[in-house]
Structures are given as C-alpha cells and as structure tokens.
C-alpha positions as CSV (number, residue, x, y, z in Angstrom):
1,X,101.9,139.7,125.6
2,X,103.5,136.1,126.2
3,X,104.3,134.1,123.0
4,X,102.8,130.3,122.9
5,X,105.3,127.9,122.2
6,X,105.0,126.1,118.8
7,X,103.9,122.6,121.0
8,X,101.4,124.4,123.3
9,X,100.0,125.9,119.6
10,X,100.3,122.7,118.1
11,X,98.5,120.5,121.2
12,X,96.0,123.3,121.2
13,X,94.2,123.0,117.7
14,X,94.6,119.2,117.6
15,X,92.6,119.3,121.0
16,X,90.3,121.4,120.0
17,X,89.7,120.2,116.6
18,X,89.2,116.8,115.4
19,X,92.1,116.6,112.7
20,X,93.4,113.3,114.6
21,X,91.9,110.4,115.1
22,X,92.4,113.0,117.9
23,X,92.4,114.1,121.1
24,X,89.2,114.1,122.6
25,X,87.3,118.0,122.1
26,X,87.4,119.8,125.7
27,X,85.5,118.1,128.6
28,X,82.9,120.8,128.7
29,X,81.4,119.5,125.0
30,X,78.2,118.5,124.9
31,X,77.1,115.6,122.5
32,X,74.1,116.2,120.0
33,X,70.8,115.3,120.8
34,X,70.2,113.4,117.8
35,X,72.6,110.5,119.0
36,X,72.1,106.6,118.2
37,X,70.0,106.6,121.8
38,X,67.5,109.3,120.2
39,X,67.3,107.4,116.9
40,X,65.2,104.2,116.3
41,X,68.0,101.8,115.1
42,X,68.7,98.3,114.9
43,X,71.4,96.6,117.1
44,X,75.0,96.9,115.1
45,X,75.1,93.1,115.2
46,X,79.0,93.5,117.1
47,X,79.3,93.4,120.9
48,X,82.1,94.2,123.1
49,X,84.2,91.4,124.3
50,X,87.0,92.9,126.0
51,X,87.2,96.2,127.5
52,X,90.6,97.9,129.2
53,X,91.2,100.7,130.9
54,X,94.9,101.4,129.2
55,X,96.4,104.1,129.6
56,X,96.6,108.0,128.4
57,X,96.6,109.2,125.4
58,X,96.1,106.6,123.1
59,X,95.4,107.2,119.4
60,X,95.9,104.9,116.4
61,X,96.0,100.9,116.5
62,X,96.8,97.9,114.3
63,X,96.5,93.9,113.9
64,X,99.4,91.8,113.5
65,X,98.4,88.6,111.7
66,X,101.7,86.8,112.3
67,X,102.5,87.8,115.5
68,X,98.4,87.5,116.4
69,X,98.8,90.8,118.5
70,X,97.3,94.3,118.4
71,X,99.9,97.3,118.7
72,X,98.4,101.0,119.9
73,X,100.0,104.2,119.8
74,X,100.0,106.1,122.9
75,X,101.6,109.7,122.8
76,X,102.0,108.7,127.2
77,X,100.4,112.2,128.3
78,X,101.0,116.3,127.5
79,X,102.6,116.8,131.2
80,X,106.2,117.8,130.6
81,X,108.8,115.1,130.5
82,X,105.6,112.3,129.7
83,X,107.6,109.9,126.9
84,X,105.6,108.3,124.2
85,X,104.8,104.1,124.1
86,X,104.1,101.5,122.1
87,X,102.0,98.7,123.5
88,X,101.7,95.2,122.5
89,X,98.2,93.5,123.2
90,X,97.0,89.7,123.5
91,X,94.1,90.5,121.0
92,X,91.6,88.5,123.1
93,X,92.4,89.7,126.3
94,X,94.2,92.7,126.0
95,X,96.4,92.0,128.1
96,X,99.8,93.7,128.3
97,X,102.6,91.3,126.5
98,X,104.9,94.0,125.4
99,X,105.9,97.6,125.7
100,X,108.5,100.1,124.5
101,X,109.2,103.3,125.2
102,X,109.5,106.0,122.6
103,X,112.3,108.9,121.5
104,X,109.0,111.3,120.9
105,X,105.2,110.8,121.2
106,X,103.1,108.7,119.0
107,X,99.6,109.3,117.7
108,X,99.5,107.7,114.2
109,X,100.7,104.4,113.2
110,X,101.0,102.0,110.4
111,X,102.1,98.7,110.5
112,X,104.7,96.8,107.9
113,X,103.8,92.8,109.0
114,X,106.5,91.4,106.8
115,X,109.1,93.4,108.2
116,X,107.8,93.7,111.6
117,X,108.4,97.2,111.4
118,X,105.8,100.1,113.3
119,X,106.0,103.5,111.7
120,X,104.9,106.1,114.3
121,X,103.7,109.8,113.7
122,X,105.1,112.5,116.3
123,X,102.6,115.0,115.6
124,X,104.0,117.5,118.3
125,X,107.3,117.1,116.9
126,X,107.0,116.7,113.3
127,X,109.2,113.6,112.7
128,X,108.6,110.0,111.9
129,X,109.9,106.9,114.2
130,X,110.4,103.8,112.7
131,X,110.7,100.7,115.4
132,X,111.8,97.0,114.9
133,X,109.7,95.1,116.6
134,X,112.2,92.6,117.1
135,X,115.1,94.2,118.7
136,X,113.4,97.2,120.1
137,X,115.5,99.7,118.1
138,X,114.0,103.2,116.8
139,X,114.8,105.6,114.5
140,X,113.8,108.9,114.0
141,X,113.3,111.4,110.6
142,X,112.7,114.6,111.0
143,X,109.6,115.6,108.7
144,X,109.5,119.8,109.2
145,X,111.1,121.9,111.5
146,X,108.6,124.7,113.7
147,X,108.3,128.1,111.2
148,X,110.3,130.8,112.4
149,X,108.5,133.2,115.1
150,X,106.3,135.5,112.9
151,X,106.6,139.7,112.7
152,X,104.8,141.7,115.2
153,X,100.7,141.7,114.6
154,X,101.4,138.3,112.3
155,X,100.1,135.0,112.9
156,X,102.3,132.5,113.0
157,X,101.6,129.1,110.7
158,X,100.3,126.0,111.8
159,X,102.5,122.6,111.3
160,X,102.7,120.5,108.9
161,X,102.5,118.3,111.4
162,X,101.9,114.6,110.6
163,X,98.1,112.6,111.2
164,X,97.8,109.6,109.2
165,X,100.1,107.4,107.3
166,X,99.6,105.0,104.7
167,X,102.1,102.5,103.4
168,X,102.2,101.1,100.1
169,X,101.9,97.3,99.5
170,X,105.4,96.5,98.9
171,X,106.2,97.8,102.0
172,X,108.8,100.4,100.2
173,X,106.7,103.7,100.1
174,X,105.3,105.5,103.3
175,X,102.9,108.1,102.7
176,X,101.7,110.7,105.8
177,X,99.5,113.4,105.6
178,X,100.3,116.7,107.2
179,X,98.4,118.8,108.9
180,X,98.8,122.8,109.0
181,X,97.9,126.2,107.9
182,X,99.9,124.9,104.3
183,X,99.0,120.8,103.8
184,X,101.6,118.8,102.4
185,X,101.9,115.4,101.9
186,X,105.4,113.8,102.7
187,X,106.6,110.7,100.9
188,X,109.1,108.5,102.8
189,X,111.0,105.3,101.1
190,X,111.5,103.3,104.0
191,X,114.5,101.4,102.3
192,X,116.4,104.2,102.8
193,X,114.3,105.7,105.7
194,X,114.8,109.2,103.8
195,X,112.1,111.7,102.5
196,X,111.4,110.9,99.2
197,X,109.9,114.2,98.6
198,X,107.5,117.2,99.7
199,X,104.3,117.5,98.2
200,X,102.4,120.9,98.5
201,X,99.2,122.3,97.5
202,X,96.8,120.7,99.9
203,X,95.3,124.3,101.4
204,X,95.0,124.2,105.0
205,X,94.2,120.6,107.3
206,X,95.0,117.8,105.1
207,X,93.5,114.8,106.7
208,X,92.4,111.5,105.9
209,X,94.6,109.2,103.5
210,X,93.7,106.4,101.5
211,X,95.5,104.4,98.6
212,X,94.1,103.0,95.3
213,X,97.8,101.5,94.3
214,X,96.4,99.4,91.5
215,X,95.8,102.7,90.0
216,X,98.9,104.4,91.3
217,X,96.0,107.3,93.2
218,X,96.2,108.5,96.9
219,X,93.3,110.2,97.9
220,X,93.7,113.3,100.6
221,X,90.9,114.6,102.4
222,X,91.4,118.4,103.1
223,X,89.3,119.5,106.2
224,X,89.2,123.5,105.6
225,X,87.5,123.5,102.2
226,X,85.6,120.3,102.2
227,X,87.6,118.1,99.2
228,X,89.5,115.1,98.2
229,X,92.5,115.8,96.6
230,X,93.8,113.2,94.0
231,X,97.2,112.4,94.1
232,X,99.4,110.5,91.5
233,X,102.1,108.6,93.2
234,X,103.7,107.2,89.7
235,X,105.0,111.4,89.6
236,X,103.7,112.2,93.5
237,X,101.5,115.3,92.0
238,X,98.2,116.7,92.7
239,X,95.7,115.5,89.4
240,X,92.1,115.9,90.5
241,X,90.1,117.2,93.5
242,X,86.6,116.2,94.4
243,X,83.8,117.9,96.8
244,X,83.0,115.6,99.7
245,X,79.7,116.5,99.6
246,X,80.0,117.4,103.8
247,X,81.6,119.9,106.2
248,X,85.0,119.2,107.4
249,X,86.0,115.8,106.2
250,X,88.3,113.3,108.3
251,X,89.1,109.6,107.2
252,X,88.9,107.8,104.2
253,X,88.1,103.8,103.3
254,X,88.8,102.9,100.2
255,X,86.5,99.6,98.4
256,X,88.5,99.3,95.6
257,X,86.0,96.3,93.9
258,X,83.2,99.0,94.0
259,X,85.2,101.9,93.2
260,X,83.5,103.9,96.3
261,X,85.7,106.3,98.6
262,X,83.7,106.4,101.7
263,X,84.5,109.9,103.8
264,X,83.6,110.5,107.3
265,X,83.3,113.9,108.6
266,X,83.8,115.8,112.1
267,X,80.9,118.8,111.4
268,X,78.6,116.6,109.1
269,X,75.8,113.5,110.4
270,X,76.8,111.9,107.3
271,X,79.2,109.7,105.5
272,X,79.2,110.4,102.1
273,X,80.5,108.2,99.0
274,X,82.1,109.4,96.2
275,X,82.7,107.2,92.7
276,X,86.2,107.2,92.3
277,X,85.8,106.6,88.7
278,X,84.2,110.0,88.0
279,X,85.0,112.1,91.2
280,X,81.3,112.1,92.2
281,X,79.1,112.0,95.1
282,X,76.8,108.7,94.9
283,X,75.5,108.9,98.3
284,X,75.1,110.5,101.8
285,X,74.7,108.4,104.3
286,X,73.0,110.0,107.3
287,X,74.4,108.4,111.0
288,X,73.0,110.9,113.3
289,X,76.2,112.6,114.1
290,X,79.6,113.1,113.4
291,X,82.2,110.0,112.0
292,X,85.8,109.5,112.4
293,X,87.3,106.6,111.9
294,X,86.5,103.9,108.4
295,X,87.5,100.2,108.7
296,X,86.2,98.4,105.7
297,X,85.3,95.0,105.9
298,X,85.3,94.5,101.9
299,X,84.4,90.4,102.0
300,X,81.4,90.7,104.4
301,X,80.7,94.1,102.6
302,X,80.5,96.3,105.3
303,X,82.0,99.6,106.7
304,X,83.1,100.3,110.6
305,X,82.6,103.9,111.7
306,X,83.9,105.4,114.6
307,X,81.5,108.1,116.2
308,X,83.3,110.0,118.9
309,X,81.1,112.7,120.3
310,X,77.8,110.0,119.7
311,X,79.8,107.4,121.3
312,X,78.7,105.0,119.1
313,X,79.9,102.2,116.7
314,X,78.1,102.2,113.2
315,X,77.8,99.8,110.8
316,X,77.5,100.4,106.9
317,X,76.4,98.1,104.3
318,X,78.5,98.8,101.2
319,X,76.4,97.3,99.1
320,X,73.3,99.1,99.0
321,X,75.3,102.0,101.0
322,X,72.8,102.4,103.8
323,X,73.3,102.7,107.5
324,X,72.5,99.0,109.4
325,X,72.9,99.5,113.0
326,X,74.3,100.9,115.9
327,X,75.9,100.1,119.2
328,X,76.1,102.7,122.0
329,X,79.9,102.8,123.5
330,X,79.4,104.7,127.0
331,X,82.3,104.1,128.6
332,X,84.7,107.0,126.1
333,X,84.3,108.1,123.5
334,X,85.4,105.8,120.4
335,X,88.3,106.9,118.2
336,X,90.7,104.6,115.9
337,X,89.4,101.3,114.8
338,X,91.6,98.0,113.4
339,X,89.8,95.0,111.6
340,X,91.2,91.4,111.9
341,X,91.4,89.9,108.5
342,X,88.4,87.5,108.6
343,X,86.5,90.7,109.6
344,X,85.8,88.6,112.7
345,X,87.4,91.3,115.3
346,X,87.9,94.9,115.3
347,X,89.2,96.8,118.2
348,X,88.9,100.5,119.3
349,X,90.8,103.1,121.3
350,X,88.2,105.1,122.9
351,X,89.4,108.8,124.3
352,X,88.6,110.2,127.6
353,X,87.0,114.0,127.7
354,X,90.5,116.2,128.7
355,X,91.0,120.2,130.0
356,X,93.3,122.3,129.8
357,X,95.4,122.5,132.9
358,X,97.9,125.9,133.0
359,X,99.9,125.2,129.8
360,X,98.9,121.3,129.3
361,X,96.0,119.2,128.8
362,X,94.9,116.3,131.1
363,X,92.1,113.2,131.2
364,X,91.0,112.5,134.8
365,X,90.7,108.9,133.3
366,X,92.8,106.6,131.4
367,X,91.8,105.8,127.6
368,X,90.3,102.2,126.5
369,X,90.9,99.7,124.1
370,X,88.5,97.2,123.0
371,X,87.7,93.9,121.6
372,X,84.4,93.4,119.6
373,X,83.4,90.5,118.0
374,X,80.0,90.1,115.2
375,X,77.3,88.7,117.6
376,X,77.0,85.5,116.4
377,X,80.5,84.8,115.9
C-alpha cells in the first residue's frame, strides 16, 4: 500500500478542513440552504469597490498605514515546483506595485509596520519567513520537522504546522498557532529571530489566536474539542480554558474595552461571545451559516465576518452583539479580511472551489481580492 508523503497529508486535511483561513473545501461542496439569500436581512451597509482576479492560492492579507498598501500572502499553487509570493497592492485599485518571490509558500501573515517587516507562515513546511520589505531579503526558521514514518498498522501525526500569527505590540514577540494531531503554540522573539520556546497542551487543531497584552493573555481556539485555551505570556503557560459555546471554532477578535472574545466557527451558524473576565458565554449570535474570519472595528463598534461556504460578508454590532446585515459575495468564496484604521476599508481574499488532481489540488480560477468601502463613505 503506497505511503502519502508528509505534504500530500499535510495539503490534504487543510483542504479538506477549514483550519486555515484555508483552502477552499473540495469543489463538489454544496452551500447550506439557510444562506444570507434565504434569510430576510438588511443590506451590510459596505459595497465592493474594487474586485481582482489575483492569483492562486491566496490566504492571509494586511494594511500598511505608512506605506498606504495592502500585502497578501499567496502560497503560488500545490503543482510541484509552484514558489510562494508576496504581493504588494495600491489599496484603491489593487493594482500590482510590488512582488517578491518566496524560499517556501505562504498562507499566514502578520505585519510589523514600524519595522517594515512581513512574517509569513509555511504551513506545508513548518517554518517561518521573515521578509524586509525594504531590501527584499528573507529569512527562514524552521518551526518542527515532519514526525518520523510511524510502525506498521499506526497512524502517523498530523503537523504542528503553523495557521495564524499574532505579534505583540512592541514588535518583539511573535506568536503562531500550530495546527496538528498535538497543538502547540510556538513563541518567536523576532530580535533574535529564534524560537523563544514550545508550548504544548493544546489537544488536537489549535486555531484561532488573539492577544489581550494589557493583561499579558493569548487566547487559543482549539478546533477538535470546542475551547479557548488561555495562555499566560508573562511565563508562556496554559492558565484557563473556556467552552466556545459552538462546534469547531476558527478565529478570534478580541474588543478589549468590552472585554468580549468574539469566536467564529467552521460547523456552527453562530458566532458566539465569551466574557473574558469570567470565561463565559454571553451570547450566540446566529449568521445563517458558518464564520471564518473576525476584523473588529472597535471605534465604529462593529465586527467583520468572513462567511466562506455562504459567501457572504456579515456585519456585527458589538454593542448590543446582534447580527446587522449582510452582503452576498458571488464571485468566491470570502476568506481573510484586513480593516484600514479609520475602519473606512476592509479588503478580502476570496478562494476559488479546488479538486484534487493525481497527488495535488488545483482551482480552475484564480482567487480575488477586494476593496469595500461603508456605503456612505
């Protein structure tokens, strides 16, 4: 019986499970009947400005307030050979200004602005590139390594392989979550651009990341068993886990004025809200379908939500946490979301359904980007 290689296993759960702001599921899923166009909902009060046809396989995005351009992580394909990009954006148009190519494929991303530094997760590879905007230059840290092949009848363990990754205000502390069969979260001091350290005990598919660093918390989400894990970064150990209140959670927005960790989740029509002062669930917020991606928009007090399979944007009121509005997407289906400071643009990478192909997986279609604007702005 052939052996899959650790990358075809890898490619294969993230395709067919959401654990990244991911892949799109296989091209014969169907969506939900209970979409936004089944529901009776108000417009989202956000319209599409700009829409591009980019390229393939593009995951996570972010602003750059001084350089006023948008940066999106594309892992550049799963044929063999296909190298891994970095694109720079006019934020209006969307027009190409930059690109670079990559030692490995990205799919997450984070942003230092000061330093004009991207740091870019290689989920097939388990390593970290940093790149200076600047110069060009990369560098790559190796995360894991692939688990030795397992005994006869055993089944050999997923990753850790990295999703998302956080960085701390300072600029000095990277965290990433990683994804596999055992979680761990791996801490990075980008000084040094060394691993800081390991942390275990996650159970299987940590997730989402968010960071309360006036209180020295990360919050995990763990997609297998349905919990937030607390983490204090002062001594980078597990303190606390919380129930989600839904079925395999995703990402996590943090509104630290409110104290509410909003959770989206991949097998749940709900966003739920914990308190973050007392662990528990304060509200479920019912969307119609499945959520992936949070951008909070804490001055105008509201909450972006991707919803892939739906293919729909939804907007959340933090305030009285209750779902707004809607606006359908049909061209993909939405993915990773970025919010302009002012909250007066957010832009979207929206995936194109993909199959499996002999050992790879392909799109027929290039994935989107787009700008969208609040209607009266």
């Amino acid at each position: 019986m052939p052996i899959s290689t650790p990358r075809a296993l890898v490619l294969g759960a993230f395709v067919a499970l959401p654990l990244w702001t991911l892949p799109a599921a296989a091209a014969d899923q169907t969506t939900s009947p209970d979409t936004a166009e089944s529901r009776t909902m108000p417009t989202a009060g956000w319209q599409v400005r700009t829409d591009r046809a980019l390229g393939h396989a593009l995951y996570e995005l972010a602003y750059s307030p001084s350089m006023n351009a948008v940066f999106v992580a594309s892992a550049g394909g799963f044929d063999e050979g296909a190298r891994g990009m970095v694109y720079q954006l006019d934020p209006t148009t969307l027009d190409i200004q930059k690109r670079w190519a990559l030692p490995g494929k990205a799919f997450g991303l984070v942003l230092d602005d000061a330093s004009r530094t991207l740091y870019l997760g290689d989920t097939l590879d388990q390593s970290l590139i940093r790149l200076n905007l600047d110069t060009g230059d990369t560098d790559t840290l190796q995360l894991a390594r692939p688990a030795p092949e397992p005994a006869e009848g055993e089944e050999k363990p997923f990753g850790p392989n990295p999703r998302q990754l956080v960085l701390s205000p300072d600029g000095q502390t990277l965290y990433i979550s990683g994804v596999g069969t055992d979680s761990v979260l791996w801490v990075v001091d980008t000084q040094r651009f060394s691993l800081e350290k390991t942390v275990t005990g996650f159970g299987e598919w940590a997730t989402g990341l968010a960071l309360d660093a006036e209180n020295d918390r990360l919050f995990v989400s763990t997609y297998k068993d349905n919990a937030v894990r607390v983490v204090d970064t002062a001594h980078n150990t597990i303190v606390d886990q919380w129930p989600t209140g839904g079925r395999s959670p995703l990402n996590l927005a943090f509104d630290k004025a409110a104290h509410h960790l909003f959770v989206t989740h991949a097998k749940s029509d709900a966003v739920t809200v914990l308190d973050t002062t007392t662990g528990k669930q304060i509200a479920s917020i019912d969307l119609g379908g499945d959520s992936l991606a949070a951008a909070l928009d804490g001055p105008a007090h509201r909450l972006l939500v991707s919803q892939r399979d739906a293919k729909t944007l939804s907007i959340i009121d933090t305030d009285d946490l209750t779902l707004t509005g809607q606006l359908p997407l049909e061209a993909a289906m939405p993915n990773s979301l970025a919010l302009s400071p002012n909250g007066q643009h957010a832009w979207l990478t929206l995936k194109q359904p993909i199959k499996k192909v002999g050992e790879t997986y392909k799109a027929e279609k290039p994935d989107h980007v787009m700008t969208l604007t609040p209607s009266n702005g």
